[in-house]
C-alpha positions as CSV (number, residue, x, y, z in Angstrom):
1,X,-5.4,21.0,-7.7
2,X,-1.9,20.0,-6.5
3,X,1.1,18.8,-8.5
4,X,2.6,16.1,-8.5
5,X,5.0,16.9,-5.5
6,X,2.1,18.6,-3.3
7,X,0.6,15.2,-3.7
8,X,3.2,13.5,-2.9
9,X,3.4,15.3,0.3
10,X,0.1,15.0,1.3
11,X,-0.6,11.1,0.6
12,X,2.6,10.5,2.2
13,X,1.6,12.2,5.5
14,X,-1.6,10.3,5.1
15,X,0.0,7.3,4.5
16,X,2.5,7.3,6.8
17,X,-0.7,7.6,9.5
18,X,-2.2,4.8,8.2
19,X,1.2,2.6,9.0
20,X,1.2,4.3,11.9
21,X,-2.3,2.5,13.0
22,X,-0.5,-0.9,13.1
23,X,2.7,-0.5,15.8
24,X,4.5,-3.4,14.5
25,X,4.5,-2.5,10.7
26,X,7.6,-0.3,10.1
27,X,7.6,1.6,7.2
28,X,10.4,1.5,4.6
29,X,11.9,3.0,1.7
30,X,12.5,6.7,0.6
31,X,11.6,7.6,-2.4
32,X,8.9,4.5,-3.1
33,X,7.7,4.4,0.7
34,X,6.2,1.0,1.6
35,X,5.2,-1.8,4.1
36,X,6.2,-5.0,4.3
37,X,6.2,-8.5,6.2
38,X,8.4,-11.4,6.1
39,X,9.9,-9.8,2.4
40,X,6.2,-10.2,1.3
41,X,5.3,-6.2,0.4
42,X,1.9,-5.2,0.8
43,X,1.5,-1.4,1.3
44,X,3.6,1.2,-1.5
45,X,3.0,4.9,-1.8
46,X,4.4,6.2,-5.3
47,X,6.9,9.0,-5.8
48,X,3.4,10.6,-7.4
49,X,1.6,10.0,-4.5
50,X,-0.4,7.2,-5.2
51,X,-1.2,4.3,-2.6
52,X,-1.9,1.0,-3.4
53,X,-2.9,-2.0,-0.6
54,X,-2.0,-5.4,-2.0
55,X,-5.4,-7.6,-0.5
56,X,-6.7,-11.3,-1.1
57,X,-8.7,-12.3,-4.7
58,X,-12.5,-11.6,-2.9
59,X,-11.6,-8.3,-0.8
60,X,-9.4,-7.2,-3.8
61,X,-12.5,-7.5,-6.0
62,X,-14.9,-5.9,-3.2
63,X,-12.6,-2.7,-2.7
64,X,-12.6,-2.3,-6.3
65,X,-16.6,-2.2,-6.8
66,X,-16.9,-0.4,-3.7
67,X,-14.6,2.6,-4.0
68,X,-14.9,2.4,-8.1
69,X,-10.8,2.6,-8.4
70,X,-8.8,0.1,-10.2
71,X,-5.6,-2.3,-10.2
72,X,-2.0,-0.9,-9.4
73,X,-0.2,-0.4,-12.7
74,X,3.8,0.5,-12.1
75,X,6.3,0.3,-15.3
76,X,3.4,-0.8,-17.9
77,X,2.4,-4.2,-16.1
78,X,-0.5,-4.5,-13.7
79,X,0.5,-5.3,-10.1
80,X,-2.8,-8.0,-10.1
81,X,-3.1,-7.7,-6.3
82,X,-2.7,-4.5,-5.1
83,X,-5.6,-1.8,-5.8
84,X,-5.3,2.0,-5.8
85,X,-6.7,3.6,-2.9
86,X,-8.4,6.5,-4.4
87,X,-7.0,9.7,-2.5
88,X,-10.9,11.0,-1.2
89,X,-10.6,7.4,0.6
90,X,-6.9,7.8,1.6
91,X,-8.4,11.2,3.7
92,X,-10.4,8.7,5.9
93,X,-8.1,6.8,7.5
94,X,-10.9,5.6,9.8
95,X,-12.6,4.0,7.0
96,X,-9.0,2.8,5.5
97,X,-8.0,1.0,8.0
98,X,-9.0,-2.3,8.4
99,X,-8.6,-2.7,4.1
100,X,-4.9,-1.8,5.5
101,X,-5.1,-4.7,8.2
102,X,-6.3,-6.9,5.9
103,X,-3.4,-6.4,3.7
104,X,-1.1,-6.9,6.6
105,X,-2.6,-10.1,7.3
106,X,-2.8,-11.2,3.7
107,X,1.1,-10.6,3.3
108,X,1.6,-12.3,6.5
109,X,-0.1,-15.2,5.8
110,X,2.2,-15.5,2.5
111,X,5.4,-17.7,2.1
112,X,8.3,-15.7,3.8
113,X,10.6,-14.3,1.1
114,X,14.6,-15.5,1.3
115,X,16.6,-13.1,2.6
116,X,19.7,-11.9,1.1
117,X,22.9,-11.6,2.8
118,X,25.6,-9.7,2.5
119,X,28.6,-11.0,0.6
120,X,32.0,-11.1,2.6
């Protein structure tokens, strides 16, 4: 079994595959790696290694019954739409992938997120 750092390692190498898939999604962040469009995030891996997709009410409840995993929970309150992709499931990226695309689209499809700027 690996700790927490060795599965850190190896989800993030996974993870960062995964993103890789989609050439215009750039992931982000260093120590709480994640994907995001228009300020809307969709995709995080945790400093513990866990990944989480943010997807859509009825795909949100089909990858839950499917892969028997359960909502995102960061800081004791449950991210509602983003499920844990269970690390056996994380290994197939094949079969990951279009969950992934689907969260890409669902984020995309969102309201944009103001920006902030800079102060001067």
């Amino acid at each position: 079994m690996l700790d927490r750092e060795g599965r850190f390692a190896r989800n993030l190498a996974l993870y960062e595959a995964l993103v890789a898939l989609v050439p215009e999604i750039e992931r982000k962040g260093a120590t709480n790696p994640y994907t995001s469009v228009n300020g809307n995030m969709f995709s995080i891996c945790s400093p513990g290694g866990e990944v989480a997709l943010r997807l859509p009410a009825e795909q949100r409840q089909e990858f839950l019954e499917r892969y028997s995993t359960h909502l995102r929970e960061a800081y004791g309150i449950v991210q509602r739409e983003y499920v844990v992709v269970p690390d056996d499931l994380l290994a197939r990226i094949d079969e990951l992938a279009p969950w992934f695309e689907a969260s890409y689209r669902y984020a995309a499809g969102l309201r944009p997120k103001a920006t902030t700027r800079a102060k001067r």
